[in-house]
C-alpha positions in Angstrom: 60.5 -0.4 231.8 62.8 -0.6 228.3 66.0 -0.3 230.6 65.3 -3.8 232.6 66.2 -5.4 229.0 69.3 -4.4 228.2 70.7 -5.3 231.9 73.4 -7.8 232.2 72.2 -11.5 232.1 73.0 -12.0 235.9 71.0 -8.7 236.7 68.2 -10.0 234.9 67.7 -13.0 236.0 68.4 -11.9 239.6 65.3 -9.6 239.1 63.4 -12.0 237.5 63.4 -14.1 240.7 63.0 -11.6 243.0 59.4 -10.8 240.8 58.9 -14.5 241.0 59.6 -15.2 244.9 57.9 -11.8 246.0 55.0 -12.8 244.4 55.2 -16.3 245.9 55.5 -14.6 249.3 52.6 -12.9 248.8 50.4 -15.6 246.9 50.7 -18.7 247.7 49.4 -17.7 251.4 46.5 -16.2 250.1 45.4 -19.3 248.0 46.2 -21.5 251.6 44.0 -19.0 253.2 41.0 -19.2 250.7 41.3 -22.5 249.4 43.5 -24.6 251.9 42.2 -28.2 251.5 41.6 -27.8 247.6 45.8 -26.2 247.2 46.7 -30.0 248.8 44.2 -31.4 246.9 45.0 -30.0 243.6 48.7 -30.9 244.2 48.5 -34.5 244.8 46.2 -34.7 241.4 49.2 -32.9 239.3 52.3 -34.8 240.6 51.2 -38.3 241.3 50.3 -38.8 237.3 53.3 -37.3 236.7 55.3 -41.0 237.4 52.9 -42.3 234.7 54.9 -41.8 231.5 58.3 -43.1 233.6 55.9 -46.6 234.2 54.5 -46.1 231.0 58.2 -46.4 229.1 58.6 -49.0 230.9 55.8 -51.0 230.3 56.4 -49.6 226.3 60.1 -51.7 226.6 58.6 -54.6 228.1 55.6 -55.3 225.9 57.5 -54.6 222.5 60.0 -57.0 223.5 56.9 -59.9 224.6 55.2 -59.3 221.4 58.3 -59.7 219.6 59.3 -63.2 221.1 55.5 -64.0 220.8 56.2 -62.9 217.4 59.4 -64.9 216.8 57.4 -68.1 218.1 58.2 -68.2 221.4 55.4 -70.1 223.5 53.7 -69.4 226.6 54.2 -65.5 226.4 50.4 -64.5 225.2 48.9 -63.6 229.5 52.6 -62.2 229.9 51.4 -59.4 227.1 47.9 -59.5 228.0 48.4 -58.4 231.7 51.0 -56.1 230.2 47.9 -54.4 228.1 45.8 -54.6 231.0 48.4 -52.5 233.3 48.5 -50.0 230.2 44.9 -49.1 229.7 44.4 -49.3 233.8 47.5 -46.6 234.1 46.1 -44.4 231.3 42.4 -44.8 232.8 43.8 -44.0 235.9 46.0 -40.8 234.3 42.2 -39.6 232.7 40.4 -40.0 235.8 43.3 -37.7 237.5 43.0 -35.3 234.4 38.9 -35.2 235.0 38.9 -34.6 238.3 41.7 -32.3 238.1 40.0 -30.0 235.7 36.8 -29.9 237.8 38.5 -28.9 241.2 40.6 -26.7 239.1 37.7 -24.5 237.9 36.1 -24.3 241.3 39.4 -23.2 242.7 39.6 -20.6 239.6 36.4 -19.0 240.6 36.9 -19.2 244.1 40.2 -17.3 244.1 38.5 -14.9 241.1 36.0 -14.1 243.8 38.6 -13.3 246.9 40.4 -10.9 244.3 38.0 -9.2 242.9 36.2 -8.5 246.0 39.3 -7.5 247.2 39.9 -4.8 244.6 36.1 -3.5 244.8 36.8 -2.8 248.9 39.9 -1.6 247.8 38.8 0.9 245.3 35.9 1.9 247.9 38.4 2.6 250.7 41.2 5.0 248.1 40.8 8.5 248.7 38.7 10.3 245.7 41.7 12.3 244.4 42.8 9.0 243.0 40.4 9.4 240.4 41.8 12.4 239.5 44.7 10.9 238.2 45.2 9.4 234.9 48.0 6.9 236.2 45.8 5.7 238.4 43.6 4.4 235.7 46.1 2.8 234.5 47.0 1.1 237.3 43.5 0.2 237.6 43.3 -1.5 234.3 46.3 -3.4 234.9 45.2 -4.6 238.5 41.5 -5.7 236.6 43.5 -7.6 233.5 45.6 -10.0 236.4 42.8 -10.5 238.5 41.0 -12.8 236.1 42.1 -15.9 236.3 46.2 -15.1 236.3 46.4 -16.0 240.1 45.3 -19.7 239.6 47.0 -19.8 236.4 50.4 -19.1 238.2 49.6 -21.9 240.4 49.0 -24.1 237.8 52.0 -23.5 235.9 53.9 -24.0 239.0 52.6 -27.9 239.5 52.7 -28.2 235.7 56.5 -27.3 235.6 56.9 -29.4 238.9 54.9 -32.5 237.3 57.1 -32.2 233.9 60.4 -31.9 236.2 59.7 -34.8 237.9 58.4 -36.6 234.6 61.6 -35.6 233.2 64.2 -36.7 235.8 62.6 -40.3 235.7 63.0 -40.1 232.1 66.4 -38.9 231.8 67.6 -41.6 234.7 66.2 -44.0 232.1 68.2 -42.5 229.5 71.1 -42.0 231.5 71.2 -46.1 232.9 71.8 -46.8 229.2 74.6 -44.3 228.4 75.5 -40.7 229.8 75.5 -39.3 226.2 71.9 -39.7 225.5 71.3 -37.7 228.7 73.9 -34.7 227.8 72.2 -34.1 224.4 68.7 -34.3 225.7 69.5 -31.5 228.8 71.3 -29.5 226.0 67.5 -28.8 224.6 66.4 -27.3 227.6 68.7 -24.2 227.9 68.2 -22.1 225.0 64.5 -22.7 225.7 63.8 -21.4 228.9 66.4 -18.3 228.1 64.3 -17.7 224.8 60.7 -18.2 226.5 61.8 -16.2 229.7 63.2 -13.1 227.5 60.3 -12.8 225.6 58.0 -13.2 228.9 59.7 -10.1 229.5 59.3 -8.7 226.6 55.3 -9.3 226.4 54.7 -7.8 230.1 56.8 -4.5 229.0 54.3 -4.3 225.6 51.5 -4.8 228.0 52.4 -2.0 230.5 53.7 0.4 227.7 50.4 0.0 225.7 47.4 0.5 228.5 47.2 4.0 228.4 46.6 3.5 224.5 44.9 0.6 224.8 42.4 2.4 227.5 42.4 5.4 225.3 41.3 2.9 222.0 38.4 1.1 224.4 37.4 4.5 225.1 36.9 5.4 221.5 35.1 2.0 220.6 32.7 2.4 223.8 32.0 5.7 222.6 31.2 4.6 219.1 28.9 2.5 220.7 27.6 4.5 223.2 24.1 5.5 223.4 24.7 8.4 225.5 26.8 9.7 222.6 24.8 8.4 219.7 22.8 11.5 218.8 26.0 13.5 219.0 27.2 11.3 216.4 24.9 11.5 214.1 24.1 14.8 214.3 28.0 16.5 213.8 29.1 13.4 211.9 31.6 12.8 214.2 31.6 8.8 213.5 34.3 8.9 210.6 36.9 11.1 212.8 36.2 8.8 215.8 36.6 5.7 213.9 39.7 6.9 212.1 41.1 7.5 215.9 40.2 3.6 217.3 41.7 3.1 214.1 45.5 4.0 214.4 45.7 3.2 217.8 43.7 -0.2 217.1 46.9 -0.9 214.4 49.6 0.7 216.3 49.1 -1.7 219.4 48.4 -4.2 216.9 51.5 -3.9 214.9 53.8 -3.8 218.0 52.1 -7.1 219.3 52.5 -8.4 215.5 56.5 -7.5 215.7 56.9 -8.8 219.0 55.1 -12.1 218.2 57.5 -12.4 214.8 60.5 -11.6 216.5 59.9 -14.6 219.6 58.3 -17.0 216.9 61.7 -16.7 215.2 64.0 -17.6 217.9 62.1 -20.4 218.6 62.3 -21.7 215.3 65.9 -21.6 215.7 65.5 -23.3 219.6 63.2 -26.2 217.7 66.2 -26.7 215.0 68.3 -27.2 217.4 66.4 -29.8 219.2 65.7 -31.8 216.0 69.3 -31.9 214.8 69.8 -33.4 218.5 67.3 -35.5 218.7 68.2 -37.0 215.3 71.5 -37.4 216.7 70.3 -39.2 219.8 68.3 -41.7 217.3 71.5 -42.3 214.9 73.2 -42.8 218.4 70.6 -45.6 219.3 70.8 -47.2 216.0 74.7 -47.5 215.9 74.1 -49.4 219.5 71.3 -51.4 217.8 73.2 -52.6 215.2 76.3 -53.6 217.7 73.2 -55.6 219.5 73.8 -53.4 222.7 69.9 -53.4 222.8 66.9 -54.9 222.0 63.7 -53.1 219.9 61.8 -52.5 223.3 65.1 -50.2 224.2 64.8 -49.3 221.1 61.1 -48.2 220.6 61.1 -47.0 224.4 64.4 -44.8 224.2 63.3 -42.5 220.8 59.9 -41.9 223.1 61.3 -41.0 226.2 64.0 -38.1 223.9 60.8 -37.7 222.3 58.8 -37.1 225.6 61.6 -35.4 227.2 62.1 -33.0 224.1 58.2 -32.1 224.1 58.5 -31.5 227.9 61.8 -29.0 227.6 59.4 -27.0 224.9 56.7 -27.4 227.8 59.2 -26.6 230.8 60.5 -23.7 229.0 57.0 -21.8 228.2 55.8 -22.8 231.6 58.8 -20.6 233.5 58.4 -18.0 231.4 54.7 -17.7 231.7 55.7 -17.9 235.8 57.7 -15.0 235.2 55.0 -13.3 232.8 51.6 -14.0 235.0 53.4 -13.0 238.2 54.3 -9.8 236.9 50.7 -9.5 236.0 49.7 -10.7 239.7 52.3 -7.9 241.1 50.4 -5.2 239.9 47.3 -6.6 241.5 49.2 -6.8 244.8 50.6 -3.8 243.7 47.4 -2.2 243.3 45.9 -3.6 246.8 49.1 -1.9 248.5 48.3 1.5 247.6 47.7 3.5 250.8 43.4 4.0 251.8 42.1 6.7 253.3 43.7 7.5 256.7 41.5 6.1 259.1 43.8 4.8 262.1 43.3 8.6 263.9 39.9 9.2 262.5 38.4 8.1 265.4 36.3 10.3 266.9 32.5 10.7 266.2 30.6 13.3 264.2 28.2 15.2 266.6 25.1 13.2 267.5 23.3 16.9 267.3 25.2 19.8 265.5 25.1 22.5 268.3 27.4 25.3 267.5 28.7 25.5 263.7 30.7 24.1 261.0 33.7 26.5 260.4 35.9 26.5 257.0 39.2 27.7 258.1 41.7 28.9 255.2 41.4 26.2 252.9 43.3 25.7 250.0 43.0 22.6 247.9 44.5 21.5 244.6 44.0 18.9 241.7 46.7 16.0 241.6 46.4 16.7 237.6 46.5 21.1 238.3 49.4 22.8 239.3 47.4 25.8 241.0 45.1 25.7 243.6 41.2 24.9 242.8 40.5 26.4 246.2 42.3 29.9 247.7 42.0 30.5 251.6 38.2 29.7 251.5 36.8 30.8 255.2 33.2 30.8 256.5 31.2 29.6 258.8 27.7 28.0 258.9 25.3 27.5 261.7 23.6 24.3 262.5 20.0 24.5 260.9 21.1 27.6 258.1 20.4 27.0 254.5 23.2 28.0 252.4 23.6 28.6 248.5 26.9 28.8 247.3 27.3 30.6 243.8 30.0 31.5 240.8 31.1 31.1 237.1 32.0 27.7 236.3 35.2 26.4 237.6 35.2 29.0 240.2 35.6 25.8 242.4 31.7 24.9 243.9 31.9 22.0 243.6 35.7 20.5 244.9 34.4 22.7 247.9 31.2 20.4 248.8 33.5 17.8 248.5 36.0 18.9 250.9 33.3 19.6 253.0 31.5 15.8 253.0 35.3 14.7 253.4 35.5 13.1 249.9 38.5 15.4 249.5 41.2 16.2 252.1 42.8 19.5 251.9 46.4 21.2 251.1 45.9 23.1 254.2 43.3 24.4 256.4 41.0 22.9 258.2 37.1 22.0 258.1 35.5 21.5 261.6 32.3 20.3 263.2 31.1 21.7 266.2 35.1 22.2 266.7 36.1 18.3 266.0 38.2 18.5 263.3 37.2 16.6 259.8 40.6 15.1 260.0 39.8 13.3 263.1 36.1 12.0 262.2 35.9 8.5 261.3 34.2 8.9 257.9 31.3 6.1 258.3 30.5 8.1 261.1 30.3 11.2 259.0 28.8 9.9 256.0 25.7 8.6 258.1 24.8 11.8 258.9 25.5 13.7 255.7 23.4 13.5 252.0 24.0 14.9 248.9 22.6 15.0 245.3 25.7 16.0 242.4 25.1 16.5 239.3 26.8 14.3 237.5 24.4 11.5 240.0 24.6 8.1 238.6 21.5 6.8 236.9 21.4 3.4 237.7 20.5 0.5 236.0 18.3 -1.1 238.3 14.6 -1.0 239.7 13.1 2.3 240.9 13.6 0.8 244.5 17.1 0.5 244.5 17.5 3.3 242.7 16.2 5.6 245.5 16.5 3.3 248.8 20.0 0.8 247.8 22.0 0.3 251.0 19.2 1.7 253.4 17.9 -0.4 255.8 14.1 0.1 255.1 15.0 -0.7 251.2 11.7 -3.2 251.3 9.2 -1.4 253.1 7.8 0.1 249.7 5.5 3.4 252.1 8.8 4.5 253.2 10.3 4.8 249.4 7.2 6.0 248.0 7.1 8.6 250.6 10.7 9.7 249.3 9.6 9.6 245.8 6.7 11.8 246.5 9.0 14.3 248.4 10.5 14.5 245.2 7.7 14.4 242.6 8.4 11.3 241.0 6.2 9.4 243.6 3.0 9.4 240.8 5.0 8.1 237.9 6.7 4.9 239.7 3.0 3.7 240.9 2.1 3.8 237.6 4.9 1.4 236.0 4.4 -2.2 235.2 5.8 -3.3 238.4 6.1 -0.4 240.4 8.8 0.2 242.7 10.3 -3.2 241.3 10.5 -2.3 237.5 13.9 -2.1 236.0 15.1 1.4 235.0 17.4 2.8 232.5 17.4 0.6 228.5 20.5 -0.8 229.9 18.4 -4.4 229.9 16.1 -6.4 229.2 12.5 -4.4 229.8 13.7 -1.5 231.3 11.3 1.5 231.5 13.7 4.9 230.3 12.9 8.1 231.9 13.5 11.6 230.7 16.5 13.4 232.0 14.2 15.8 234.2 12.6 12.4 235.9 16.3 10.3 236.3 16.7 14.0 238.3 13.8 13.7 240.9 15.1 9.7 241.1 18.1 11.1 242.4 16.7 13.6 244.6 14.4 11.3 246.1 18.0 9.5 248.0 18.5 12.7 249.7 14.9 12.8 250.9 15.2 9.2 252.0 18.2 9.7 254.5 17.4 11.7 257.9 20.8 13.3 257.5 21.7 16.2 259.5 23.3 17.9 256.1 22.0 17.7 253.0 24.4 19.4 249.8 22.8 19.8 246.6 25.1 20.0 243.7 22.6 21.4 240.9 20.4 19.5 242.3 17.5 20.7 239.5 19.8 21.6 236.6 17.4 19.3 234.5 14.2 20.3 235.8 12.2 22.8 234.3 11.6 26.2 236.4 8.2 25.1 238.0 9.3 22.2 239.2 12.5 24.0 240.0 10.4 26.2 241.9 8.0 22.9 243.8 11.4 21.6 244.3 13.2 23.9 246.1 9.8 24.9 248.4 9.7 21.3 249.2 13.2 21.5 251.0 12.4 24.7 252.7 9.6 22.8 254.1 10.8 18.9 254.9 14.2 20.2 255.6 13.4 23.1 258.2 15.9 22.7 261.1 18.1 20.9 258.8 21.2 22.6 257.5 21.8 22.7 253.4 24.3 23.3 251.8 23.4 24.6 247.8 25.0 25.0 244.2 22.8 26.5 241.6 23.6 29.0 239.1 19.7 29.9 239.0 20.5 32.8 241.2 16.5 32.8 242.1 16.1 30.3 243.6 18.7 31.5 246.1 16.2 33.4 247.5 15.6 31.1 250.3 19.0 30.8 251.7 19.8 32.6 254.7 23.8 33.2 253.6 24.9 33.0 250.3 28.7 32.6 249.5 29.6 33.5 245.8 32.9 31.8 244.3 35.3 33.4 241.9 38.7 32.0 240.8 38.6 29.4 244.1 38.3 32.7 246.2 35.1 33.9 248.0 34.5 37.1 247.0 31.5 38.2 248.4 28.9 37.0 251.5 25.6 37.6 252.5 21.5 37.6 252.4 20.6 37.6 248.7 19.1 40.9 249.7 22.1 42.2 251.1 24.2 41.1 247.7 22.0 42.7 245.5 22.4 46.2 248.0 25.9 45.6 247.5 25.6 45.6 243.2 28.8 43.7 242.9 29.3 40.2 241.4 26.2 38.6 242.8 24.1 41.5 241.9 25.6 41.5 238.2 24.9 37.6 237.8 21.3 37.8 238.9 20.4 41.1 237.5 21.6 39.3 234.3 19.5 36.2 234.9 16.5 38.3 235.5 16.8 40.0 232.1 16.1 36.8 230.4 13.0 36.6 232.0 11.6 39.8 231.7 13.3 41.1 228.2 
């Protein structure tokens, strides 16, 4: 980003308008799209009051000069001022009203085109393939996109009539100038071009600090949400870890906000020097005026109206000149959310076809290989099995030994290197993944507890969400089913101490919570991803006869690494290194006294030692 600001001045500002227009391109059809009457609406309110201050000179000239006869005894002039008053106030009534009901619209439109965006970037984040979230760049992206969506769309806008408004204010004011002599108008339009070159150069500036700082800016929110984390707060306490954390947030707290300190010094100075400039011509304008007023080439009204329109017209160069360069910086900011919503979704266009109504034959795992965007190796090494419709399957291994990225690839959150992944011989590549998704549940380990009732916690999305038998009936599936009668509003009470009245469970409870989803959903497969890592062995053990039981006839897919209860499954697969290294009956794995064998003979010695 550093090299855009050493370019040439014509380079520069050739790229600055290409920013500007794309943006425009893309933008301003959106904002017709979601808010077509209110974009006309809002436009009319910002450049008709912008004729007001021309009249109101004017009217400034006229008056001065009726009071000043009425003051020199001159008689008959008194309605002549009075209805010159009365046109005042009524213009700057009228400017107020415009102002009022400007500002009302305004917000509506804000939150309107808010709304459009952000709902935008949640379907947008829905539809990105999950190895996105692998990636640290794409966080940062993501950060970025969040920061413009806020309100920088309609600010751009607004900038844009506000610049228009003070152009057109400022044209009337220098034809006024200009009617009386050309050199008036030369020394006020000398103002405005160091201004917009300063403003627009530090615009830059600003959006280049911005994009070099979010990775340590993320990485300093990180630290302070940590700090105040109550997931992290016995950790804390308990190692002491507070001081080292805050001395972290600390430096990278000051670093960012000594480079925004420096940056802010640096522009403040050159505008200094831009605002000297415009006073030594603006008192040269006024020493001007006063050498014509003492010739008698004009009157006190010219007088009195002249040093406020340079005065007007110098306030609005200062006012023109941050508003193009806040164009500039806010569209960049709007780029990356367009930037952000361009970023290629999941392919869908050939996933067409439909997962099988009724799994018939098998699901076959052809040579698979699959690898981190962040890892340079493979997770996953020519993994190749099959499994038949209705089998219950455990898969096995040391951490990392890939168990989980396989589920994944096989419920289509991943896609892989190579290899392929087929149902009933349709290949996952081809299945439209709504389709799949309906007829696939799973329960990770890292499942989200969320802060919400019990009903949504178990039922959200499902179409039977409200009929509280049918949740209950999945909570009982899973054990929970006694507890969540018993709370102060049953299915309806908030969970998790998130909010106001929210009823905490235990880590082994938030656990059944989760399970009960998968019993909720009449999926064909169900994949358990330590599905009872926080459960304590007998309810392990009630656990896992329940599925044996309520999910006879369907196939399950298993990660544990309490090897007993593997027992049930009719094929266990055991992972080492990405690889699969051994297959069988748990039976037949223990005959064989290799890995398997070694992990569960080692499990059992805890047990019985």
């Amino acid at each position: 980003m550093q090299k855009n600001s050493i370019h040439s001045a014509g380079s520069t500002f050739q790229e600055k308008k290409k920013v500007v227009i794309d943006m425009f391109r893309r933008f301003i059809p959106i904002m017709l799209r979601v808010i077509p009457g209110t974009t006309v609406f809002l436009v009319l309110l910002k450049i008709i009051p912008s004729f007001v201050p021309i009249v109101q000179i004017y009217l400034v000239k006229e008056l001065i000069d009726t009071i000043t006869k009425i003051f020199n005894q001159q008689q008959g002039l008194l309605p002549d001022a009075f209805q010159l008053l009365a046109i005042q106030a009524a213009i700057m009534l009228f400017e107020r009203v415009c102002f009022y009901i400007e500002t009302l619209v305004g917000l509506q439109a804000q939150q309107k085109l808010k709304y459009h965006f952000e709902q935008l970037l949640i379907h947008k984040s829905a539809r990105l393939p999950l190895s996105f979230y692998d990636r640290a760049d794409y966080y940062d992206q993501l950060e970025k996109a969040a920061f413009g969506v806020d309100i920088k769309g309609f600010n751009i806008f607004n900038l844009i009539l506000n610049a228009a408004r003070t152009i057109i204010t400022m044209v009337g004011l220098v034809v006024v100038i200009l009617s009386f002599h050309w050199i008036l108008a030369v020394a006020v339009l000398l103002m405005l071009v160091p201004n917009i070159l300063v403003n627009t150069y530090f615009g830059r500036q600003k959006y280049n600090q911005m994009v070099s700082q979010t990775p340590t800016q993320r990485k300093a929110h990180y630290l302070l949400t940590t700090l105040h984390s109550r997931a992290a707060a016995k950790e804390l306490r308990v190692y002491n870890y507070v001081s080292y954390l805050f001395s972290k947030w600390k430096t990278l707290f000051w670093q960012t906000s000594n480079e925004r300190y420096e940056l802010e010094k640096r522009s403040g100075s050159k505008m200094l020097l831009v605002h000297l400039s415009h006073n030594l011509l603006n008192t040269a304008a006024i020493i001007i005026l006063i050498f014509f007023g003492a010739s008698g080439a004009l009157t006190i009204g010219h007088y009195v109206s002249l040093t406020q329109a340079i005065g007007q017209i110098q306030f609005m160069i200062t006012s023109l000149g941050s508003n193009i360069a806040s164009i500039y910086e806010e569209s960049l900011f709007v780029s990356e959310v367009l930037n952000y919503l361009d970023l290629e979704d999941e392919s869908t266009d050939e996933r067409t076809q439909k997962f099988p109504d009724q799994l018939t034959t098998m699901i076959e795992v052809d040579n698979l290989y699959f690898t981190y965007a962040s890892h340079s190796a493979p997770q996953l090494k020519g993994i190749s099995f099959t499994i038949k419709p209705g089998e219950k399957i455990a898969i096995v291994g040391e951490n990392g030994a890939g168990k989980s990225t396989l589920v994944k690839c096989l419920l289509g959150l991943y896609m892989p290197d190579s290899g392929t992944i087929r149902f009933d011989g349709i290949d996952i590549d081809s299945i439209d993944p709504t389709s799949m998704r309906k007829n696939v549940s799973a329960v990770f380990q890292d499942y989200v507890s969320y802060q919400l009732t019990a009903r949504e916690n178990i039922a959200m999305g499902h179409d039977r969400m409200h009929e509280d038998a049918f949740v209950q009936s999945a909570a009982a599936k899973s054990g929970i089913g006694g507890l969540l009668e018993r709370l102060p509003n049953g299915l309806d009470t908030e969970l998790g101490p998130a909010f106001s009245n929210g009823y905490e469970l235990s880590g082994g409870q938030w656990q059944k919570i989760a399970l009960s989803r998968a019993f909720i959903r009449d999926a064909q497969i169900v994949i358990l991803d330590e599905p009872t890592a926080a459960l304590d062995p007998r309810a392990e053990a009630e656990i896992y006869d329940k599925f044996a039981n309520l999910y006879e006839g369907k196939t399950t897919i298993m990660i544990s690494h309490r090897l007993s209860s593997c027992r049930f499954a009719d094929k266990i697969i055991v992972l080492n290194n990405g690889e699969i290294v051994e297959e069988g009956s748990h039976d037949d794995l223990v005959r064989l006294n290799g890995t398997y064998a070694e992990m569960f003979h080692t499990q059992a010695k805890r047990y019985t030692a």
